[in-house]
C-alpha positions as CSV (number, residue, x, y, z in Angstrom):
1,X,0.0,0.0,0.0
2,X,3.4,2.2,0.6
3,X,4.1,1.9,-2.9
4,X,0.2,3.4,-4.5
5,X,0.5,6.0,-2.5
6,X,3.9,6.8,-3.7
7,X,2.7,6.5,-7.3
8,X,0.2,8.7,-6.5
9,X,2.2,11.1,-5.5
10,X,4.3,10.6,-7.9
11,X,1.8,10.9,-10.9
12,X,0.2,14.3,-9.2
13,X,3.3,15.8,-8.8
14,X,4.6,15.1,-12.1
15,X,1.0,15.6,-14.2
16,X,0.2,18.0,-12.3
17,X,-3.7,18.9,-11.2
18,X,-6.1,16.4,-13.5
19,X,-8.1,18.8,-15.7
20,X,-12.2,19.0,-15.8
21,X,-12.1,16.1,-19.1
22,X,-10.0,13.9,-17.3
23,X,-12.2,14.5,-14.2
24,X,-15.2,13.4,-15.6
25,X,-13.9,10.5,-17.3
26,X,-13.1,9.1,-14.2
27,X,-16.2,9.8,-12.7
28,X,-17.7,8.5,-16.1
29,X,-15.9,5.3,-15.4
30,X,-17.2,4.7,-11.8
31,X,-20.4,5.2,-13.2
32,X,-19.4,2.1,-15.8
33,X,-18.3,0.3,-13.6
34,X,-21.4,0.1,-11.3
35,X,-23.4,-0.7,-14.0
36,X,-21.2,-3.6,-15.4
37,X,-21.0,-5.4,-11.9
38,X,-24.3,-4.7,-11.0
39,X,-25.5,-8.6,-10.6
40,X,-21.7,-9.7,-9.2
41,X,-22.4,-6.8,-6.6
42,X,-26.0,-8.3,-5.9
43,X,-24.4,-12.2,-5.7
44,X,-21.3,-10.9,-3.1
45,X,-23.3,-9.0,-1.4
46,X,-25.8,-11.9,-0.5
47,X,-22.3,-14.3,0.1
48,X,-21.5,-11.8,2.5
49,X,-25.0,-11.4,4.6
50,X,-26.1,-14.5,3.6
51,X,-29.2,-12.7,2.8
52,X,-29.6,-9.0,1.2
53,X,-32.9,-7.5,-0.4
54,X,-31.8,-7.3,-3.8
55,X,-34.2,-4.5,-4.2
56,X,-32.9,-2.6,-1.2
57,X,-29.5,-3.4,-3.1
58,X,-30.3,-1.9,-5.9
59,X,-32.3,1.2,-4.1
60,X,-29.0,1.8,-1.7
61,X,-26.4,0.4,-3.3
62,X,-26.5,0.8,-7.5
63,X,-29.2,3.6,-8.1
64,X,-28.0,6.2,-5.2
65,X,-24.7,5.5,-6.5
66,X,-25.5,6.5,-9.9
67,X,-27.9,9.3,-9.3
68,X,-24.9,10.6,-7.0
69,X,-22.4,10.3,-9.9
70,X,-24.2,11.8,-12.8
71,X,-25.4,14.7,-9.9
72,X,-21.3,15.3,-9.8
73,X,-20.6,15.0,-13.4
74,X,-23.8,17.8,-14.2
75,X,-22.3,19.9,-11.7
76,X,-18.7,19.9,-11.9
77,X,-17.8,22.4,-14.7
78,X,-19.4,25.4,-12.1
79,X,-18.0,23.7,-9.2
80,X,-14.5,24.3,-10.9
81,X,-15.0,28.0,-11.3
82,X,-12.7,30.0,-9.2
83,X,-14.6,32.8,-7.3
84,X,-14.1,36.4,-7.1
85,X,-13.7,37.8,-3.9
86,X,-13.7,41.4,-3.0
87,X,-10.4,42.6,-2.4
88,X,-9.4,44.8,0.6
89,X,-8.0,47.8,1.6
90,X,-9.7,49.7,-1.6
91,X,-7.1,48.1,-3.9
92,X,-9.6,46.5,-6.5
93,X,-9.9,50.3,-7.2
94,X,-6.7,50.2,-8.4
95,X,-6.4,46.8,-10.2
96,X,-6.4,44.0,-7.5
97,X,-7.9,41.3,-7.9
98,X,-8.7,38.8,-5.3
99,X,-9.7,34.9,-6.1
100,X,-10.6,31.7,-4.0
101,X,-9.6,28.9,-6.7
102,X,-10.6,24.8,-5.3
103,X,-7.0,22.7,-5.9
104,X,-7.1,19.2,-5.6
105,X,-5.2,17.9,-2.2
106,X,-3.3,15.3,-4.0
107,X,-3.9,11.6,-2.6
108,X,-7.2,10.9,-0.4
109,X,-7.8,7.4,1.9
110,X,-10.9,5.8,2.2
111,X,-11.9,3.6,5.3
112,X,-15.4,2.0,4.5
113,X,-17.7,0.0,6.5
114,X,-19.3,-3.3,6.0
115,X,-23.3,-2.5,6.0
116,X,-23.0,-0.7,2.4
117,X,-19.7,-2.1,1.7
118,X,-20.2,-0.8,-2.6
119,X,-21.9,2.7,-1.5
120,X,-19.7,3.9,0.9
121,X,-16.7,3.6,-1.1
122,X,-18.0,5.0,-4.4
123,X,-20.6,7.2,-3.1
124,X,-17.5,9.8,-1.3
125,X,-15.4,8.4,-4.7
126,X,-17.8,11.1,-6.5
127,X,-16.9,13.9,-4.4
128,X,-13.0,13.3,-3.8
129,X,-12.8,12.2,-8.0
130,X,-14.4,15.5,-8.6
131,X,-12.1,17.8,-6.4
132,X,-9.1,15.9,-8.7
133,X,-7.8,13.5,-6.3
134,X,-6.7,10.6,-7.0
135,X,-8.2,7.7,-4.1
136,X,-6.8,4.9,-2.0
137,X,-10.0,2.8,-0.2
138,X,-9.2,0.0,2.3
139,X,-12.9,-1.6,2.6
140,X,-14.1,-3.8,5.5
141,X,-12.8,-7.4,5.8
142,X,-16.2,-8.5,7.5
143,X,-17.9,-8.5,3.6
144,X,-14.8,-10.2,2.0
145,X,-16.7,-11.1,-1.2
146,X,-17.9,-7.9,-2.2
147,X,-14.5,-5.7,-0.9
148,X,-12.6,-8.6,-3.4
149,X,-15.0,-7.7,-6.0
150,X,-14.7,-4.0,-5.5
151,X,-10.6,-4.2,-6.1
152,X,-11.6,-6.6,-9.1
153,X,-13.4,-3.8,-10.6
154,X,-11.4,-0.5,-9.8
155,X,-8.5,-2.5,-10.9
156,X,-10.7,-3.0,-14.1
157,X,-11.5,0.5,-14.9
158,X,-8.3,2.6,-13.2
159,X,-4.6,2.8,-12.9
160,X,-3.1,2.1,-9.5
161,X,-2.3,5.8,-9.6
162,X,-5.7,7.1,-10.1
163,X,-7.7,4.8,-7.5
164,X,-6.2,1.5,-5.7
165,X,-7.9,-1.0,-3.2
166,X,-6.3,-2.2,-0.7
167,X,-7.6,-5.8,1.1
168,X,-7.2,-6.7,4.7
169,X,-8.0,-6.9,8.6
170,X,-7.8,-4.4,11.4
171,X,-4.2,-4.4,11.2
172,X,-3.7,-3.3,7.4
173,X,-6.3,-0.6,8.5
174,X,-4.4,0.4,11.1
175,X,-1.3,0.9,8.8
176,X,-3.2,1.9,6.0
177,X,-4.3,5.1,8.3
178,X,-0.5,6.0,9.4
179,X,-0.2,6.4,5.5
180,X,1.0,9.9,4.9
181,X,-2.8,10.6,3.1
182,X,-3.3,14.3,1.9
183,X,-6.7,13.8,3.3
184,X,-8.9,10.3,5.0
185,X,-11.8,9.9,5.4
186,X,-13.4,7.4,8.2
187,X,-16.9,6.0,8.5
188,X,-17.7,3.9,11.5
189,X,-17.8,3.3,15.2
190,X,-16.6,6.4,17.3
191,X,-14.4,4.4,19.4
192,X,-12.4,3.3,16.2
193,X,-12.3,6.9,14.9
194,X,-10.1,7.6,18.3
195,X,-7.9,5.4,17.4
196,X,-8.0,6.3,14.0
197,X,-7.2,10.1,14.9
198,X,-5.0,8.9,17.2
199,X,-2.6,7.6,14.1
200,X,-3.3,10.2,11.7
201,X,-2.3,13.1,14.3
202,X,1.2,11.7,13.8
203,X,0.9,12.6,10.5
204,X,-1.3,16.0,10.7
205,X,-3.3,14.0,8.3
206,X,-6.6,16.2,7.6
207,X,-9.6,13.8,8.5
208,X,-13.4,13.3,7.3
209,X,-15.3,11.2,10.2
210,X,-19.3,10.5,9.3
211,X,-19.5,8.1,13.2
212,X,-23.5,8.1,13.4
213,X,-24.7,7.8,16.5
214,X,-28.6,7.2,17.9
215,X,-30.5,9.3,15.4
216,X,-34.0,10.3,17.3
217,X,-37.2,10.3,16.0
218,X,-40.1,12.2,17.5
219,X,-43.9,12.3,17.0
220,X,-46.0,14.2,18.0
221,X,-49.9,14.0,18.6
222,X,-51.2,15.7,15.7
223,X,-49.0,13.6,13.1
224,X,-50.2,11.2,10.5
225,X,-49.4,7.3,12.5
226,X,-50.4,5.6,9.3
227,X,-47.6,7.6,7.0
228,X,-44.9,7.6,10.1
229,X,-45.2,3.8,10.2
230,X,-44.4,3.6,6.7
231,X,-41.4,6.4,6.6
232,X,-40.3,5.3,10.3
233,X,-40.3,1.2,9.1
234,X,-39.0,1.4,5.6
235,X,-35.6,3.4,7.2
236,X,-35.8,1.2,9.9
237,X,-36.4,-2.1,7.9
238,X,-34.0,-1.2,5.3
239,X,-30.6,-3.4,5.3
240,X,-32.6,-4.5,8.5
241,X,-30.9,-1.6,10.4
242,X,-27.9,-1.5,9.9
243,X,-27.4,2.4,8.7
244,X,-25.8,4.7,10.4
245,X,-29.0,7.1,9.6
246,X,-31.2,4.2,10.7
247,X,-34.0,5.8,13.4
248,X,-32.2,4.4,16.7
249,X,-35.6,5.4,18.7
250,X,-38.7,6.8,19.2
251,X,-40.0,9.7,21.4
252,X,-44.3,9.2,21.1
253,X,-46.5,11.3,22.5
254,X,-48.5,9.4,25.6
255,X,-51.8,8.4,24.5
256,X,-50.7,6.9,21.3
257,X,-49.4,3.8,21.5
258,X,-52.1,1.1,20.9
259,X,-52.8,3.1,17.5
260,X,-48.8,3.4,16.9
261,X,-48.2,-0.5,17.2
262,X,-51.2,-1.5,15.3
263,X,-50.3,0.6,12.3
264,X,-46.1,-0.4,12.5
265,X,-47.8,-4.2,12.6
266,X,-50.4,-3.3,9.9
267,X,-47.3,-1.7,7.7
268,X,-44.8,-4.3,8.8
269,X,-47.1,-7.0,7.1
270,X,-47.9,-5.7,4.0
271,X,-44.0,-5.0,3.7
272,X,-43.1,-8.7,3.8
273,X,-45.7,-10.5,4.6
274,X,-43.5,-13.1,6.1
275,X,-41.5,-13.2,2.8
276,X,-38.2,-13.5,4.1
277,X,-36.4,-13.0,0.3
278,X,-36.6,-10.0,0.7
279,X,-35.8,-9.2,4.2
280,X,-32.4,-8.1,5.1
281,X,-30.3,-10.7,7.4
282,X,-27.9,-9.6,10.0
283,X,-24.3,-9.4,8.5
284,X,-23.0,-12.6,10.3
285,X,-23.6,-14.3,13.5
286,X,-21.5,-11.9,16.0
287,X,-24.0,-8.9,14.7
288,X,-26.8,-11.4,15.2
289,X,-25.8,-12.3,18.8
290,X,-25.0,-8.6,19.8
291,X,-27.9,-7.9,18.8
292,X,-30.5,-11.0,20.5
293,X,-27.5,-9.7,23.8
294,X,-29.8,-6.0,23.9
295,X,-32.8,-8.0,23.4
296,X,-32.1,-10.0,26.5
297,X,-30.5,-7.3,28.8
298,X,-33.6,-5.1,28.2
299,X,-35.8,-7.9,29.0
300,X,-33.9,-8.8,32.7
301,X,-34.3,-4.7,33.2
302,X,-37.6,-4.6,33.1
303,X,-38.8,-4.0,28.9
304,X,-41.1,-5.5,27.7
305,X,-40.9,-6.9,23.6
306,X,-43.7,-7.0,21.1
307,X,-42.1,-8.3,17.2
308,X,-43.6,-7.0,14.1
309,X,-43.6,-10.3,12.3
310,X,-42.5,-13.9,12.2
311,X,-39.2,-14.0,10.3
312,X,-36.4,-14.5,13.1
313,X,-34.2,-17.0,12.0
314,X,-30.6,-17.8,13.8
315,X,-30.0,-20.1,10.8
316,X,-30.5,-16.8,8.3
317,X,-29.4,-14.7,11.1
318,X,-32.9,-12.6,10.2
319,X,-34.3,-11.0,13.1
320,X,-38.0,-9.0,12.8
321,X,-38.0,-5.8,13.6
322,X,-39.1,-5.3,17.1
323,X,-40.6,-2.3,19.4
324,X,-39.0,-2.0,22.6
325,X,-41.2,-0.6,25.8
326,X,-40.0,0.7,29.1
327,X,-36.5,1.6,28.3
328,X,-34.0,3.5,30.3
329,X,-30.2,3.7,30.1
330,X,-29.1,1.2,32.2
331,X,-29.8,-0.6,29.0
332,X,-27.2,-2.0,26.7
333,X,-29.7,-0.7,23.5
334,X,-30.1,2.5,25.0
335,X,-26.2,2.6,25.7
336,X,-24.8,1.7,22.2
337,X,-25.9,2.5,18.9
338,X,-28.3,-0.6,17.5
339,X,-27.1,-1.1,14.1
340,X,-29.8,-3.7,14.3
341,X,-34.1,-4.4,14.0
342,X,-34.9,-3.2,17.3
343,X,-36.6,-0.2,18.0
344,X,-37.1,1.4,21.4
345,X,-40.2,3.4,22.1
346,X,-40.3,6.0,25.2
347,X,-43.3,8.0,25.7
348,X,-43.4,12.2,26.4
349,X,-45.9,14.9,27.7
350,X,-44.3,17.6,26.7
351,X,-41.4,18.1,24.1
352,X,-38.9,19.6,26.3
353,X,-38.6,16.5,27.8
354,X,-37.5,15.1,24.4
355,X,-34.8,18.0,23.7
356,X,-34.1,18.1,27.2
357,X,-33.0,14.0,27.2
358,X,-31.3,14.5,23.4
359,X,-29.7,17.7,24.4
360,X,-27.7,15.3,27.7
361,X,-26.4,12.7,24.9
362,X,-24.4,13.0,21.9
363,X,-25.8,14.6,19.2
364,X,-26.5,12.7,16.3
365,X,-25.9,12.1,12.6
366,X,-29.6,12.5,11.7
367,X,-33.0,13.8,14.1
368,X,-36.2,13.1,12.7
369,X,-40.0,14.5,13.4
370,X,-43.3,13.8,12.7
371,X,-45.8,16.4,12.9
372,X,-47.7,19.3,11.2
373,X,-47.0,22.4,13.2
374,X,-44.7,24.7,12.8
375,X,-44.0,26.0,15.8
376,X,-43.1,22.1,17.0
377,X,-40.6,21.7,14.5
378,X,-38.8,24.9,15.0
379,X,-38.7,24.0,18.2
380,X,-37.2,20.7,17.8
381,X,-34.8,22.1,14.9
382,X,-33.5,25.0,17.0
383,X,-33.7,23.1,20.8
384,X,-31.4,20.3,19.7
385,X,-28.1,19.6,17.4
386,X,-27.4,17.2,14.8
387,X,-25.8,16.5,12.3
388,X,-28.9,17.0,9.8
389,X,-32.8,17.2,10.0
390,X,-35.5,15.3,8.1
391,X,-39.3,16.7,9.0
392,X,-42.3,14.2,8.5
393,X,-39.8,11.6,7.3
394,X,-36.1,10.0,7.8
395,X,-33.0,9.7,6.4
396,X,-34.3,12.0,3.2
397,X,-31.7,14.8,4.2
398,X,-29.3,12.4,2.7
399,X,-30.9,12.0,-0.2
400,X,-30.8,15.6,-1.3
401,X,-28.2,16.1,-3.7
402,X,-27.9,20.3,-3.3
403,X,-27.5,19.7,1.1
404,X,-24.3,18.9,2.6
405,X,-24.5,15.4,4.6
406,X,-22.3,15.3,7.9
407,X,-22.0,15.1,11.3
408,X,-21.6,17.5,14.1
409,X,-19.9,16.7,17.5
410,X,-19.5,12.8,18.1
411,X,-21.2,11.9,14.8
412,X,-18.4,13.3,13.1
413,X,-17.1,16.3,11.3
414,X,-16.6,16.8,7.1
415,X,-18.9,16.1,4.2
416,X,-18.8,14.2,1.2
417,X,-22.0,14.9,-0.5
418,X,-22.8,17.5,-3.5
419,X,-20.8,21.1,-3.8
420,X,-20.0,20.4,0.1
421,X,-18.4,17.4,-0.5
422,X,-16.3,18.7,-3.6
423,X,-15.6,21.6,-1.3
424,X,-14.6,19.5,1.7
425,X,-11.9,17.4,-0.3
426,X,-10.1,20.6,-2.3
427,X,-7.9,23.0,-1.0
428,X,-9.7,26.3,-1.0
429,X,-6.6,28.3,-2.6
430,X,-6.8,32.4,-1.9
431,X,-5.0,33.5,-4.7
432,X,-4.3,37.4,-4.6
433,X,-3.1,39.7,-7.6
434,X,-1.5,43.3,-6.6
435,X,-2.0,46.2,-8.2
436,X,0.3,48.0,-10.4
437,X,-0.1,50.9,-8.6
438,X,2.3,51.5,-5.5
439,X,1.0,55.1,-4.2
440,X,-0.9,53.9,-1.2
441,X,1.0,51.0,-0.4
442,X,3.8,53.3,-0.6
443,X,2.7,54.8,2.2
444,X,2.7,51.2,4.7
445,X,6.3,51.1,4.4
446,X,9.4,53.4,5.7
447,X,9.9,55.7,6.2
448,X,6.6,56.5,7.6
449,X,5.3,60.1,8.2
450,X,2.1,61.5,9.0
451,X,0.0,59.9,6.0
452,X,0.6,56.7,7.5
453,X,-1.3,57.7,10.9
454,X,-4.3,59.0,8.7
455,X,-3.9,55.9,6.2
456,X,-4.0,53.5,10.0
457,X,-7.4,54.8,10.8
458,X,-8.5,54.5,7.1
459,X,-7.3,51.0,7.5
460,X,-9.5,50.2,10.3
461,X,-12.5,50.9,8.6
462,X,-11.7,49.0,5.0
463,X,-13.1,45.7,4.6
């Protein structure tokens, strides 16, 4: 892995900065490539979690990808465009001229996670590709048949010094992040990213961490519990869980809960209707068993459990989605982030409760909630911080190409998505050009006489 980065290097240095054709054409090829490996993708992702929805595949995996790609490629040309600035000091009056020009950093690492093993490596490709880097992407060694099929294909479609793969366990990641990287970017577990931070300091590596966290939804009385089942189960069912975005639990307003569970039960149904095909398995039997190990804590604490449907399987490693009642944080689900089918449920009276119990815990990736007035969700929006807001539904902040996804606090920092994302991967260069004209600047150096005092308190007052 020493050796692509030093052709990377290499190559950048020596080409120089890739141009806006060569740019696309990489971006171009990504797109290719998805669309030639799209049934290999589908067959190593369902080696890998022994069962994946091959529509949720396509819907996360291949589509977003693409949509995401051909977003970048529309976009790029004014992405590209250096921007005036004002300059200061009145010297545009005389000629300046004052610009802040995107540069590409050179070389940028990408640590991906197993639960969208394709996505989360190509889906930040389009960003860092576009800025006119060139990429290095170890992804996880707990899908081994899709992160061998992902090297397959980049080594395919690109040069070593334009985008490598690099296979391997925790200890090739842990080397792979004291690379000297002009930029990384991590997505995973927080206490990883320590230690991932903790390596890269050494370096003064610049780093991109999207670390999720226990996204809350809320909803309130007057909100619609037929549609919130269906928005709060499809995020919720999709890739059974596993998303960092995933809602991690529910604040409902007291009163409603009979209604609530009959409509996630009615919903839950005519999702699957106990086809299991096309219901999402845990990724392997250590994410199953953390996962049944919540389930029983909460139980000996006092929850109580009701399942959604009928398709738990230890065999498949399927688990149904299942609400969670009478939760605290004693509890190991209330403690981590659940990456998993279960859904806890607390109840509220009034929402500064809800702010008041999200506002003592991390802040999260995502926040989420149901409801038609206004005043509610500006409360909720300006009484809490995340990382990004979806009202009446979840996740969909993601989806939006023209928003900036990311983090905030221990969800992480950076962004990889849209202009943002180009943004965050480029080195904002100011480039300044002085005027000709030297009769006020003159007057700055020595020897100084009484024009420079007047000129000080002119100077105070110039933007």
């Amino acid at each position: 892995m020493k050796k692509a980065l030093e052709t990377q290097k290499e190559t950048f240095i020596r080409n120089g900065p890739p141009n806006y054709k060569l740019r696309i054409d990489r971006l171009r090829r990504c797109v290719a490539l998805i669309k030639t490996y799209e049934t290999k993708i589908i067959d190593a992702l369902n080696q890998d979690f022994q069962n994946r929805s091959i529509h949720e595949i396509k819907i996360s995996e291949i589509d977003q990808n693409i949509r995401n790609l051909l977003f970048t490629i529309k976009n790029l040309k004014r992405w590209m465009r250096p921007q005036k600035r004002m300059s200061s000091l009145g010297t545009g009056l005389l000629g300046a001229r004052a610009l802040m020009t995107p540069t590409p950093l050179g070389s940028v690492g990408i640590i991906a996670p197993w639960n969208f093993p394709v996505a989360m490596v190509f889906y930040p490709a389009a960003s860092i590709l576009a800025a006119g880097n060139s990429i290095m992407a170890k992804p996880s060694e707990i899908t081994p048949s899709t992160s061998s099929l992902i090297k397959e294909a980049v080594d395919r479609y690109f040069d070593v010094s334009e985008f490598a793969v690099i296979l391997g366990g925790p200890e090739t990641g842990k080397e792979f992040s004291s690379l000297p990287h002009d930029h990384l970017l991590y997505t995973g577990s927080g206490k990883v990213a320590k230690k991932v931070l903790e390596v890269t300091s050494k370096n003064l590596t610049p780093t991109t961490l999207e670390l999720g966290g226990k996204s809350p939804t809320i909803i309130s009385d007057n909100a619609n519990l037929t549609l919130v089942a269906k928005r709060v189960l499809f995020s919720k069912t999709l890739n059974a869980g596993q998303i960092c975005l995933s809602p991690d639990y529910i604040f409902l307003k007291k009163g409603l809960e009979n209604k609530f569970v009959s409509e996630l039960k009615k919903t839950f149904s005519k999702f699957y209707n106990n086809n299991s095909n096309d219901y999402t398995s845990m990724v392997n039997g250590t994410h199953y068993n953390r996962i049944m190990s919540y389930l029983d804590d909460a139980v000996k604490k006092g929850a109580t459990v009701t399942s959604l449907g009928d398709l738990d399987s230890k065999e498949r490693n399927t688990i149904s989605t299942k609400l969670i009642f009478g939760v605290n944080d004693t509890m190991e689900v209330m403690k981590n982030e659940i990456f998993g089918p279960l859904l806890p449920i607390m109840l509220y009276e009034n929402l500064s409760e809800v702010t008041d119990y999200i506002n003592k815990h991390d802040h999260p990736l995502g926040l989420y909630f149901f409801g038609k007035n206004k005043s509610q969700q500006n409360y909720i929006i300006n009484n809490t911080r995340s990382g990004g807001v979806t009202i009446n539904d979840t996740m969909f902040h993601l989806l939006q190409s023209r928003l900036p996804f990311g983090g905030v606090g221990h969800s992480g920092y950076g962004y990889y998505h849209g202009y943002e994302g180009f943004l965050n991967f480029s080195n904002l260069r100011a480039i300044y050009y002085q005027t000709y004209s030297d009769s006020i600047l003159s007057l700055i150096r020595p020897p100084r006489g009484k024009l420079f005092n007047l000129l000080s308190k002119v100077m105070k007052r110039l933007g």
